[in-house]
C-alpha positions in Angstrom: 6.4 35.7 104.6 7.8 33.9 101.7 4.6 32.8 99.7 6.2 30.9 97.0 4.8 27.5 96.3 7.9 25.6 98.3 8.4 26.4 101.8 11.0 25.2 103.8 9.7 22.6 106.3 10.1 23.2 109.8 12.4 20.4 111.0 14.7 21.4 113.5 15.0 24.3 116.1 18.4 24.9 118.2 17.4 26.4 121.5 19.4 28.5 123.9 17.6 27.7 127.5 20.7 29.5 129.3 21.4 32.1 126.4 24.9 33.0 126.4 25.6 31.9 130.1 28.3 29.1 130.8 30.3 27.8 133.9 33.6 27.6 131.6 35.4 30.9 130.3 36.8 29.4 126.6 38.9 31.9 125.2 37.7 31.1 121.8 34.1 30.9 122.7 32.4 32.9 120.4 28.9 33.0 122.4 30.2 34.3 125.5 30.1 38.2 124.0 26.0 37.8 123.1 26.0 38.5 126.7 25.8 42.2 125.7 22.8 41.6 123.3 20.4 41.0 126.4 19.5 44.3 128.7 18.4 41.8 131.6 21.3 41.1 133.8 21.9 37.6 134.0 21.3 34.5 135.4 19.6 34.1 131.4 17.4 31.3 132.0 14.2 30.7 129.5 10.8 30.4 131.2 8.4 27.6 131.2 5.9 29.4 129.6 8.2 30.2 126.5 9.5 26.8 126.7 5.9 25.6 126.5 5.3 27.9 123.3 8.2 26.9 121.5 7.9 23.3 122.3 4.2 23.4 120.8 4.6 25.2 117.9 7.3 22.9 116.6 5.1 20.0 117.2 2.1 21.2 116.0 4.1 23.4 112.3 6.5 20.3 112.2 6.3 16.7 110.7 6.7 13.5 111.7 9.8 13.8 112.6 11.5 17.2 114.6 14.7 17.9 116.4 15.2 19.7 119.5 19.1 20.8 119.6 19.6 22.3 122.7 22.3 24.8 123.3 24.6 27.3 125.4 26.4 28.8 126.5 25.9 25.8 128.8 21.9 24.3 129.0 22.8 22.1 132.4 22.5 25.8 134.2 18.8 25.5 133.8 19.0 22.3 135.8 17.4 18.6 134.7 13.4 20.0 135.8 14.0 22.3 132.2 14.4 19.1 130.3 11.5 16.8 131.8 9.2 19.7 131.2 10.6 20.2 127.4 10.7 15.8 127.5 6.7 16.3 128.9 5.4 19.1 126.6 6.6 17.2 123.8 4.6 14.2 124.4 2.0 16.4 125.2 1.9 18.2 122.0 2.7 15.5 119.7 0.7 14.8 116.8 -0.1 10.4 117.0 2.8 9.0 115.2 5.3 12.1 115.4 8.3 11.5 116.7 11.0 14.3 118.6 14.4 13.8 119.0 16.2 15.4 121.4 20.3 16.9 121.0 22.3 17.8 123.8 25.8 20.0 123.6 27.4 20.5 126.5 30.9 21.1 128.4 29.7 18.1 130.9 31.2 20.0 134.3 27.4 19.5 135.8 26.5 16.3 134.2 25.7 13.3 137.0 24.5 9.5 136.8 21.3 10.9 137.5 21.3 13.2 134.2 23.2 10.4 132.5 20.3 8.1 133.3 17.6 10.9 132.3 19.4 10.6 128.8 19.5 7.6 128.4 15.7 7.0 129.2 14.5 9.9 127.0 17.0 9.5 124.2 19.4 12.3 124.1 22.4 12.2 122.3 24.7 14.1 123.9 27.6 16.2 122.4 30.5 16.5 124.6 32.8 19.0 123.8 36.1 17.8 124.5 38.7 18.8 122.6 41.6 15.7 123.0 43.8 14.9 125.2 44.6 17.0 128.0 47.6 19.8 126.8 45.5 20.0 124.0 42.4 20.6 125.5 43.8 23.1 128.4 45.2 25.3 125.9 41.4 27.3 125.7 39.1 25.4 127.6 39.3 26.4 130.9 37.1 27.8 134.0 36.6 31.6 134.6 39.2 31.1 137.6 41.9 29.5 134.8 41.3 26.0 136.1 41.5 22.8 133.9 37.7 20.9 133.7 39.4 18.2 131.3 39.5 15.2 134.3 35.5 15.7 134.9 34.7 16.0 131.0 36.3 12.8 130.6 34.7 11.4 133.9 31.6 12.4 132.4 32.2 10.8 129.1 33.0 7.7 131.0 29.6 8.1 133.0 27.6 8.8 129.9 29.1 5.7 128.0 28.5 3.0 130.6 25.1 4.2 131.5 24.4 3.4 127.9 23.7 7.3 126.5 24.7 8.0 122.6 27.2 10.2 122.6 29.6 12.0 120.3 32.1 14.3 121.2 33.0 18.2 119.7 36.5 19.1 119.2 37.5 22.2 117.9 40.2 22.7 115.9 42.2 25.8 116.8 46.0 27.1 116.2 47.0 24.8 118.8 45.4 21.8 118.1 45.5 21.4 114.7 49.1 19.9 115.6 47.8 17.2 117.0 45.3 15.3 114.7 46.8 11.8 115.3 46.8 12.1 118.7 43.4 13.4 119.3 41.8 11.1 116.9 43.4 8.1 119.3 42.5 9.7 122.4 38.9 9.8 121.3 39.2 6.0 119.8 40.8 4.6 123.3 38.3 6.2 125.1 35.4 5.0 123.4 33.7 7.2 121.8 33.4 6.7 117.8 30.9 9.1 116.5 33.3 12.6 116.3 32.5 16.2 115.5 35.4 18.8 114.6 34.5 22.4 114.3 37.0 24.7 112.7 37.9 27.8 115.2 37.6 31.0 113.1 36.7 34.0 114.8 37.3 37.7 114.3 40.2 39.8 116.0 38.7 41.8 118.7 40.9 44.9 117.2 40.8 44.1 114.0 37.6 42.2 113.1 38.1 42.0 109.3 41.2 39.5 110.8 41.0 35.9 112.4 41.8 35.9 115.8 45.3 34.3 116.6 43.6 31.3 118.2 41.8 30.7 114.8 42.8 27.5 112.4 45.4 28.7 110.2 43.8 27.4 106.3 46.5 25.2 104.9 47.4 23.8 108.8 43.4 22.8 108.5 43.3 21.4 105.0 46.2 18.7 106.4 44.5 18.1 109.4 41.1 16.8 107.7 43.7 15.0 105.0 45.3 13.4 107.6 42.4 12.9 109.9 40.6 11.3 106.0 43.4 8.8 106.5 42.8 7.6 109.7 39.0 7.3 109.3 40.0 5.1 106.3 42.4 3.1 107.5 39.7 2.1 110.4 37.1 0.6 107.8 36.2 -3.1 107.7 35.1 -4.6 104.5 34.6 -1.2 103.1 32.6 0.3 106.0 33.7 2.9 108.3 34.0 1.8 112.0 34.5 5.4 113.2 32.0 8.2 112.0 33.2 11.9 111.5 30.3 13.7 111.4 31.8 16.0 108.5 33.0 13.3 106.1 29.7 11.5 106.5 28.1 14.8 105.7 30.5 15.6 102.7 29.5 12.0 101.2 26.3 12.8 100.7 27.5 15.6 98.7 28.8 12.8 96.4 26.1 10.8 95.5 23.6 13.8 94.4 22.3 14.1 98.0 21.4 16.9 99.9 24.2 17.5 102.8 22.9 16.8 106.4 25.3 19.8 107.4 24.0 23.2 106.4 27.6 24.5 105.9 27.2 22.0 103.1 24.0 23.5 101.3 23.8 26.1 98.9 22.1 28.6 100.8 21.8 29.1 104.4 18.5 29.5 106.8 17.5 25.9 107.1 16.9 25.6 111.2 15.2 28.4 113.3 17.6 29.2 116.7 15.4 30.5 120.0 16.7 32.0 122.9 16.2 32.3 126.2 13.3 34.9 126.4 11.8 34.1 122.5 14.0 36.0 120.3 14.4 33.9 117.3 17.3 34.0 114.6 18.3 32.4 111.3 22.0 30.7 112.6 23.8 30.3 115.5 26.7 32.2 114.9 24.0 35.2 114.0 22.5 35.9 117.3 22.7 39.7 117.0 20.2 42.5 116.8 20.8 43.1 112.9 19.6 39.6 112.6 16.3 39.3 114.8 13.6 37.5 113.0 11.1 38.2 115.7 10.3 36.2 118.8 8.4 32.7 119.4 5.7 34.9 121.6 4.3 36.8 119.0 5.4 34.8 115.5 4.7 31.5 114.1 8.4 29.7 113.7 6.8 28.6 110.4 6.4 32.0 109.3 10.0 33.4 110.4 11.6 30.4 108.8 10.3 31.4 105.5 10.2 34.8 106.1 11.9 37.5 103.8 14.3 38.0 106.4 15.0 34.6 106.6 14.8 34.6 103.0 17.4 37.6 102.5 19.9 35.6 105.4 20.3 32.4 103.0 21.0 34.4 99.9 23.8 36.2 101.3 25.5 32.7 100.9 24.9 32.1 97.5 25.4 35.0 96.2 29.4 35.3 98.1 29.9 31.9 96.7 29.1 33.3 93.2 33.7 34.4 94.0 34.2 30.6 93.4 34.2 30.5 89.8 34.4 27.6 88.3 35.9 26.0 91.3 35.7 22.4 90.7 34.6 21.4 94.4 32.3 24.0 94.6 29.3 21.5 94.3 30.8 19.5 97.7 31.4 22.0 100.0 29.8 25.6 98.6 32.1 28.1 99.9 31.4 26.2 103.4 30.1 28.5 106.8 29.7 31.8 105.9 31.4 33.0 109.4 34.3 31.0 108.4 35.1 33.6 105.9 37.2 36.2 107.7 40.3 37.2 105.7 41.7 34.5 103.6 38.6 31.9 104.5 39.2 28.6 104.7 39.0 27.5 101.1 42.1 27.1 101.3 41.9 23.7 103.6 39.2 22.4 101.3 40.9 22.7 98.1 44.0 20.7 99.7 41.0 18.1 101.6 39.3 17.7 98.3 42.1 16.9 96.3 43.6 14.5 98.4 40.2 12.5 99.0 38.6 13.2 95.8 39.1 9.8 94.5 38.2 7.7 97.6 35.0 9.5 97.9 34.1 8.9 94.3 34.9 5.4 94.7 32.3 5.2 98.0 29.6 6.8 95.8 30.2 4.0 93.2 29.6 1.3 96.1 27.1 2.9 97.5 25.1 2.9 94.2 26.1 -0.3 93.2 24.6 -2.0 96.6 21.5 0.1 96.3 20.9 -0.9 92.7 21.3 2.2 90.8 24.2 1.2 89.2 25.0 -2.5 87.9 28.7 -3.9 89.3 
């Protein structure tokens, strides 16, 4: 355990009730293959006794406020009991005046009124990945038998928004889709949804893993898709406000005014959330779930501990010292060499260099609004 005088606080845990178990077949998922981590043949499906443990030990080693992200594969398979149990041990645990919040990814193929009103009662946001408009989102996301899921995701979305449930939708952005930034940021708009997530698709070749594989985001076809996609958030803001929030621009302006980033692809280091799986393993990131990178397990291990452990400790370093490459790199302080598990052959600093230096100024000039309204600057 790390004993220096700061430790990190234990805010947030992502938890993986299914493991690595989905009812879609993504060709660019990258989770699918941690099937081969688990000897147990599947169904993967955490128990309620480790739910129980996990659910107390972040209420009872975290503070006021804690997040529950929960995860997949696809966490519907566990079915909605799962949830009011997690939903009921939280309560139950809960120190008087703590608060948990409650985060919800999924692909939506099992989602119902009934879950959309169990959301809505308890909270959830929900993430629904859906990646655009329908060529665009066929192109990789479809079921094991080839088949296209889009018309329910978007059924769901619809179900999910007029039962009143905050949602925000993942797209990733892939070889194909990168094409299509206008159109996918107007599907999203007509369809209501206004909070948006994009996640760059950069995984290893199968053959050769030191490569992307061809599905991956090509670097410079990214860095003009966040420049364009800048554009159109900006061009939607009234009286200086943004009307549609990109979860990644929000993120990168906190970079800006001398705040910590609320995306850990943003920080320094890495090893700032604690993932669980299914039966109690625990590791540093999401896109780390392998044996090399085993903290130890939510049965025998305070999360505290393992959050701050050396291991832990050794995982987040790794990050600063590859960033140490950048130099002098003047936008190193805004996006810090980004995800580690983006850098597979040429990285993506590429797209960030061309992102920065096309939205540099309007950034600076939101930080200068931004302090002058909260009085740290005078107009």
């Amino acid at each position: 355990m790390n004993h220096t005088s700061t430790l990190k606080p234990l805010d947030s845990v992502l938890i993986k009730p299914a493991g690595p178990d989905c009812n879609m077949s993504c060709k660019y998922c990258f989770y699918l293959t941690k099937r081969d981590l688990f000897t147990a043949p599947g169904p993967h499906r955490m128990t309620e006794s480790i739910l129980r443990e996990t659910v107390r030990q972040v209420m009872e080693q975290g503070g006021e406020r804690v997040g529950f992200g929960w995860q997949g594969g696809e966490p519907t398979l566990t079915g909605m009991d799962f949830y009011e149990k997690a939903v009921e041990f939280q309560h139950q645990y809960a120190r008087p005046g703590q608060h948990a919040e409650n985060g919800f990814q999924t692909n939506g193929v099992l989602i119902d009124r009934v879950w959309a009103e169990f959301f809505r009662e308890n909270r959830f946001l929900v993430g629904l990945s859906l990646d655009g408009p329908q060529d665009v989102h066929d192109r990789y996301r479809l079921s094991e038998g080839g088949l296209s899921g889009w018309r329910q995701t978007v059924r769901v979305r619809d179900i999910l928004l007029a039962t009143g449930v905050d949602v925000n939708v993942l797209s990733v952005v892939n070889d194909h889709s990168v094409r299509f930034v206008r159109d996918i940021y107007a599907f999203h708009k007509s369809g209501g949804v206004y909070n948006l997530q994009f996640i760059p698709c950069v995984e290893p070749d199968l053959l050769h893993p030191e490569r992307p594989a061809p599905y991956s985001v090509p670097p410079e076809s990214y860095g003009r898709f966040l420049c364009d996609l800048f554009d159109l958030w900006k061009s939607d803001f009234r009286e200086g406000r943004p009307t549609v929030f990109v979860r990644w621009f929000d993120a990168v302006f906190f970079t800006y005014v001398d705040l910590s980033a609320p995306e850990c692809t943003l920080l320094p280091e890495c090893g700032v959330y604690l993932v669980v799986e299914h039966d109690g393993g625990v590791y540093p990131c999401d896109f780390f779930v392998d044996a090399n990178h085993r903290l130890g397990s939510v049965t025998k291990n305070r999360l505290s501990d393992l959050l701050n452990s050396e291991g832990m400790n050794r995982f987040g370093k790794r990050k600063h010292e590859a960033v140490l490459g950048c130099g002098t790199c003047p936008w190193l302080k805004h996006c810090w060499g980004g995800c580690p598990k983006e850098r597979i052959g040429a990285g993506l600093c590429a797209a960030y260099r061309l992102f920065f230096e096309h939205a540099d100024g309007d950034f600076r000039r939101l930080a200068r609004d931004w302090r002058e309204k909260a009085g740290l600057i005078m107009p």
